[in-house]
Each structure stands twice: as C-alpha cells, then as structure tokens.
C-alpha positions in Angstrom: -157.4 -92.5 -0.6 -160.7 -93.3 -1.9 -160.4 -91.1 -4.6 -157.4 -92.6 -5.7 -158.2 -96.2 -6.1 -161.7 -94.8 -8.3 -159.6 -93.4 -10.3 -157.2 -96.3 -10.6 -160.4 -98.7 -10.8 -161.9 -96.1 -13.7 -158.0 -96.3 -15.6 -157.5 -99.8 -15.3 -161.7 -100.1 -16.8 -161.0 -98.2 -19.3 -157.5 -100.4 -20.4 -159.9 -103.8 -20.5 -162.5 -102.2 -22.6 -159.9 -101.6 -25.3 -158.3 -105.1 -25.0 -162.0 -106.6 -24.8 -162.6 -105.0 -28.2 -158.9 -105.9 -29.7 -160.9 -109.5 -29.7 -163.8 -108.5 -31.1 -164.7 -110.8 -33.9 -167.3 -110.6 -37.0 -168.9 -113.4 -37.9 -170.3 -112.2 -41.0 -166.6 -111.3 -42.0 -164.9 -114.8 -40.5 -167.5 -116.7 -43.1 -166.5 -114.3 -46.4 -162.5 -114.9 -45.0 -163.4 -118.8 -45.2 -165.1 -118.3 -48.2 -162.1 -116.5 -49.7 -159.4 -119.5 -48.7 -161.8 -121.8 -50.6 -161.3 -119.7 -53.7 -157.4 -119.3 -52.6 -156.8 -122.9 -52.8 -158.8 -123.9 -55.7 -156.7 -121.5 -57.3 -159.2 -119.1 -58.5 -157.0 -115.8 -57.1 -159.7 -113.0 -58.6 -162.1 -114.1 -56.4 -160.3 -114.7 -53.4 -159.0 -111.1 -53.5 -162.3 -109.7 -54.4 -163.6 -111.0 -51.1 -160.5 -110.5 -49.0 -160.9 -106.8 -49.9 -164.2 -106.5 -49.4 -163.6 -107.2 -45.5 -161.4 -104.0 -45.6 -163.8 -102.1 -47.2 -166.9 -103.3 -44.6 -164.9 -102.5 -41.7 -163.4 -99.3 -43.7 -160.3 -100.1 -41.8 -157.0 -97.4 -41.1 -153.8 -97.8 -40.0 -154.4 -95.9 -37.0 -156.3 -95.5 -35.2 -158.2 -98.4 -35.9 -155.5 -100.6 -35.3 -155.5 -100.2 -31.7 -159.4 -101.2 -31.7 -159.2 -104.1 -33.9 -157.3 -107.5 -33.8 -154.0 -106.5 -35.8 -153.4 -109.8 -36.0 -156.5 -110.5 -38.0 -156.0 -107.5 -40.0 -152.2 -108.2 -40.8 -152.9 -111.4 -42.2 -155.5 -110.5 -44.3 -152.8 -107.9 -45.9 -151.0 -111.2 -46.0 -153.0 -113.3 -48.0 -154.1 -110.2 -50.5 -150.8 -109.9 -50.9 -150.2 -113.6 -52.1 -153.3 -113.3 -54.7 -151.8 -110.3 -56.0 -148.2 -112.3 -56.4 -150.3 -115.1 -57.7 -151.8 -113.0 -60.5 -148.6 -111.5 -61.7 -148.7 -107.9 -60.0 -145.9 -107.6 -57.9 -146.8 -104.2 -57.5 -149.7 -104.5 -55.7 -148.3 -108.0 -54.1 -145.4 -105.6 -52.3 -148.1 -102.7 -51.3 -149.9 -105.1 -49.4 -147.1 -107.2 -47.8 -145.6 -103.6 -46.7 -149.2 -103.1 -45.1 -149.2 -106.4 -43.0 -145.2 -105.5 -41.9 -147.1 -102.6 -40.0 -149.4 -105.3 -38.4 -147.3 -108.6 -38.2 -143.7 -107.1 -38.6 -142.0 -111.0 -37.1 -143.9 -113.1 -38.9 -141.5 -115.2 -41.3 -143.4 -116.3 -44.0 -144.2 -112.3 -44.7 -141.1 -111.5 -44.4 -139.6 -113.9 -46.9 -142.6 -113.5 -49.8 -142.2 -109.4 -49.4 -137.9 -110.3 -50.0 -139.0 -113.0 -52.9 -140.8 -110.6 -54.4 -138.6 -107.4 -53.8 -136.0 -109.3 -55.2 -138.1 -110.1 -58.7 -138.6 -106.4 -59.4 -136.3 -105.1 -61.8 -135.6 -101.7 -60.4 -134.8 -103.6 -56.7 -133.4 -100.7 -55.1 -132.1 -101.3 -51.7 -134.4 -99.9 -48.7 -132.5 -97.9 -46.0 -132.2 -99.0 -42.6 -133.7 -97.4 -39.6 -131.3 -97.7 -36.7 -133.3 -96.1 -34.4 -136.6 -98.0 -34.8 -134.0 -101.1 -34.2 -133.0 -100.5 -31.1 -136.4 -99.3 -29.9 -137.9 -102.6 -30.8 -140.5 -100.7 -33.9 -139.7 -103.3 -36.4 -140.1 -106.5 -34.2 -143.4 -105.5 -32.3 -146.8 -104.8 -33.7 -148.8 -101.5 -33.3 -151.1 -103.2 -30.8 -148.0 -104.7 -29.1 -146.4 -101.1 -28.2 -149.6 -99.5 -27.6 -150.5 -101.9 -24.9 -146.6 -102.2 -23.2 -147.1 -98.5 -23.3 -151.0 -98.7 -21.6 -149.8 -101.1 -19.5 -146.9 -99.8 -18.3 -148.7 -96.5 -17.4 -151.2 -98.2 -15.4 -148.4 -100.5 -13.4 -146.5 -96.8 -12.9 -149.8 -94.6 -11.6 -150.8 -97.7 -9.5 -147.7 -97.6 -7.6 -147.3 -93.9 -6.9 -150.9 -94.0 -5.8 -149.4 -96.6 -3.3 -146.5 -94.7 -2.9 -148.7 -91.8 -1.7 -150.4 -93.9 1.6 -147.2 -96.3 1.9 -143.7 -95.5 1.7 -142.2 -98.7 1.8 -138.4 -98.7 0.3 -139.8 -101.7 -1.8 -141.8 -99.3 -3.5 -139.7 -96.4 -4.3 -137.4 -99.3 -6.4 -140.4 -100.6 -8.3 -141.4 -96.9 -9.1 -137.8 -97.1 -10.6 -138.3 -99.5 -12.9 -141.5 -98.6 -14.3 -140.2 -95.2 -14.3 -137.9 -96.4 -17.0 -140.0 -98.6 -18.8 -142.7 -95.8 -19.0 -139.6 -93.9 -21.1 -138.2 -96.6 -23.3 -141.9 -97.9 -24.2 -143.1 -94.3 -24.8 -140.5 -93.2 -27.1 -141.0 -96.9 -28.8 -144.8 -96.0 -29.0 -143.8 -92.4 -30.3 -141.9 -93.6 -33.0 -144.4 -96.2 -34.4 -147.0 -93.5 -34.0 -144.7 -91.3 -36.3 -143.8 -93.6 -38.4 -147.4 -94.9 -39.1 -148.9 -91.3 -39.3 -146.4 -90.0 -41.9 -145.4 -92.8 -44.0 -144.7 -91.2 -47.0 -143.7 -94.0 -48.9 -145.4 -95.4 -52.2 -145.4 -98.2 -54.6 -145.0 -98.7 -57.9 -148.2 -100.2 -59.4 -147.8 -99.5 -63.4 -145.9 -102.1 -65.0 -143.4 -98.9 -66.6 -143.7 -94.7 -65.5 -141.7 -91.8 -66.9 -139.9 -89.8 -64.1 -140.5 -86.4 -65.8 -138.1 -83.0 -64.5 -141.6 -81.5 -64.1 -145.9 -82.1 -63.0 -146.5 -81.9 -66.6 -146.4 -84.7 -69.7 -144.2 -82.2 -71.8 -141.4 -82.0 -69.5 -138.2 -83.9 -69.9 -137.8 -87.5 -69.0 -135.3 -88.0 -66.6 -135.5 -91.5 -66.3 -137.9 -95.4 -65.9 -139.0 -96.7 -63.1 -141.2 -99.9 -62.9 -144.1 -101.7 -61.4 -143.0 -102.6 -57.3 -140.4 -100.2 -56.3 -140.8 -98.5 -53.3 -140.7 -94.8 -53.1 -141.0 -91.4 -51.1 -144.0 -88.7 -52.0 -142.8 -85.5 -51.7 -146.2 -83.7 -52.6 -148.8 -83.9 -54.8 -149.9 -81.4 -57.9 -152.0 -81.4 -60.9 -152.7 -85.2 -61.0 -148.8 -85.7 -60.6 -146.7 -86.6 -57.2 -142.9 -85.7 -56.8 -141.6 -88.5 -55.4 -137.9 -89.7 -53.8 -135.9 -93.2 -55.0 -133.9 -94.5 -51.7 -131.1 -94.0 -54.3 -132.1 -89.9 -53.6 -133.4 -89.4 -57.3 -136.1 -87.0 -57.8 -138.6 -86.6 -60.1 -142.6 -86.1 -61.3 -145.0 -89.0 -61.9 -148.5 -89.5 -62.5 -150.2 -89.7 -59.5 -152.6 -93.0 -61.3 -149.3 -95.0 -61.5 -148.7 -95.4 -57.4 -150.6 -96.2 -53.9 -149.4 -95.4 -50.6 -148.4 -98.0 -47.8 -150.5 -95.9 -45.6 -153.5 -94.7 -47.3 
C-alpha cells in the first residue's frame, strides 16, 4: 500500500512540474513582445517582426516537444501577430505560414481563424484544403497541443489513482468510475495520438515566392508543367538536389525549388 501511494505521490509530482513550467514566463522576452506592439501600432511592421522573431529564435522554440513545456498560448499568439506584420507588409506567403503555425497552438481562436481565411482567400491560386474527418470528431482541430496532452496526463493519473484504490478497496463505486476513466483514457489517447502524428509529420508547405515553375523533373531544364504562386499551401513529397516534389490538394505533382517554400512544421 505504501508503495503505491509513492508512486502515485511521485506521478502526480511529476504532472505539476510540467504544468508549473507551462507558466513559466521570461521577462526579458515579455519586455521585447511589448516593445514589438509599440512598433505594431505605430505602424512600423519591419520592426515589430524583427523582434517578434527574435523571441523564437532565443527560446529556439519547436513544435514539439517544446510545446508541452512552454505556454502555447504565448507561443500561438506570437505566430499570431507575425503573421499580421507579414499581411501588413504585403507577403501573404509568409502571413499564411505563420497563421497555419499558431492554428497548431490556438486552433479556436476567431480572430486567427478569420485573418488565415481573409488572406487564403486573397491568393490567387486559393485551392481548397481537404477536410480531416477524423481529427473532427476526436476534437484535434478545436483543442491545443497543451490542451490534449494534459486531458491525456490527467486522465492517466485520475485512472492509476483509482485502480491503486481499487487494489485495497473494492467498493462497486469504484469499479464504475474505473469505467469511465477507462474510456476517457481511450478517446483522449487516440486524440493525443493523432495530434502527435499530425504535428510530427506535417508535410505541408507554403508558397513564399511571389511565382515558381512546377517543373516534370529536380532540374531547371525539365518541362514546366504548370504556375503556382506566393501562399498556397502544399504537400512535400521529398527533397533532392536543392528541389522538393511536392503535392497540390488538387493531387498535382511536380518539382520546385526548394528556396521558393517553408514548412508549417519546421
């Protein structure tokens, strides 16, 4: 019994240590973020975006698994507001990279949602994205990364707490509740599976040159097969020779320079 609630004691110390750094803050960084909403609202955007950026290069921040350690939050809406300085200066390309970034971060916040559409809309490729049913109905695209990975931490806490119990007590009571976490611990983990997938092997890419040849080939001399332009959203395939195959949601194929895109998920 005694070794039981250690370990419980140990699992549930273990849990507040990652939410007690989730709310970590940076003083240094808070001051340049302040600093860069000055510049924001006077209007000067090359500046604001200098500094925004620099906050992501200091922290040398990734999608995962930093995300779990730091605020995503914070992180999401500095995506945000790059992304607004970028649409501000006339580069939709890099406006969309960054507002696909903070989706990953901040997927239900509205004003994200409608600049990324407003945008989307203003490229002149605007191919329409596919759906993902299955990240619907598990909830993906409405919760943050730091959202499913604590429901999921949570939850198997709440689930090895009460078969602990379950082990010295075997009240019906019990045997219900280990039920419903039961259940929870399967729904939340295959959420948290897919947004681990999902983050882990995003293969799409933006558009970040105003115009690019799709070539038949990874070399300058092969035929053009068609123009795509600066803020469409696309699938690498692989990479060779400074070139990327990539994949239109439309299914077309072809070669690119590598220079003319960025992933979502660097």
């Amino acid at each position: 019994m005694k070794f039981g609630i250690m370990v419980s004691l140990l699992f549930l110390l273990s849990v507040n240590t990652v939410c007690a750094r989730d709310g970590d803050v940076d003083g240094g960084s808070e001051n340049i973020f302040f600093k860069a909403n000055q510049f924001y609202f006077n209007g000067e955007f090359e500046k604001a975006v200098q500094l925004y950026e620099s906050i992501l290069k200091s922290h040398q921040f990734h999608f995962f698994p930093a995300n779990l350690i730091f605020k995503s939050e914070s992180r999401g809406e500095l995506f945000y507001n790059i992304g607004n300085c970028y649409f501000r200066l006339g580069q939709k390309g890099n406006a969309l990279l960054n507002y696909e970034r903070a989706m990953h971060l901040i997927p239900r916040d509205a004003d994200l949602k409608y600049n990324m559409e407003y945008v989307h809309d203003l490229t002149e490729d605007n191919l329409p994205q596919p759906e993902n049913i299955i990240s619907e109905i598990f909830g993906v695209n409405f919760f943050s990364q730091t959202e499913l990975a604590t429901v999921f931490c949570l939850v198997n806490l709440m689930l090895f707490l009460f078969l602990t119990i379950r082990i010295f007590f075997r009240a019906e009571w019990i045997f219900y509740v280990i039920i419903i976490f039961s259940i929870c611990w399967i729904l939340s983990g295959i959420s948290f599976s897919i947004m681990l997938k999902q983050t882990i092997f995003d293969d799409r890419v933006v558009i970040l040159a105003k115009e690019v040849g799709v070539l038949a080939g990874p070399d300058k001399k092969d035929t053009l097969l068609f123009k795509i332009h600066e803020g469409t959203l696309a699938y690498q395939e692989r990479n060779e020779s400074g070139f990327s195959l990539i994949r239109l949601p439309d299914s077309k194929r072809g070669w690119l320079v590598s220079s003319a895109i960025e992933a979502v998920v660097p």
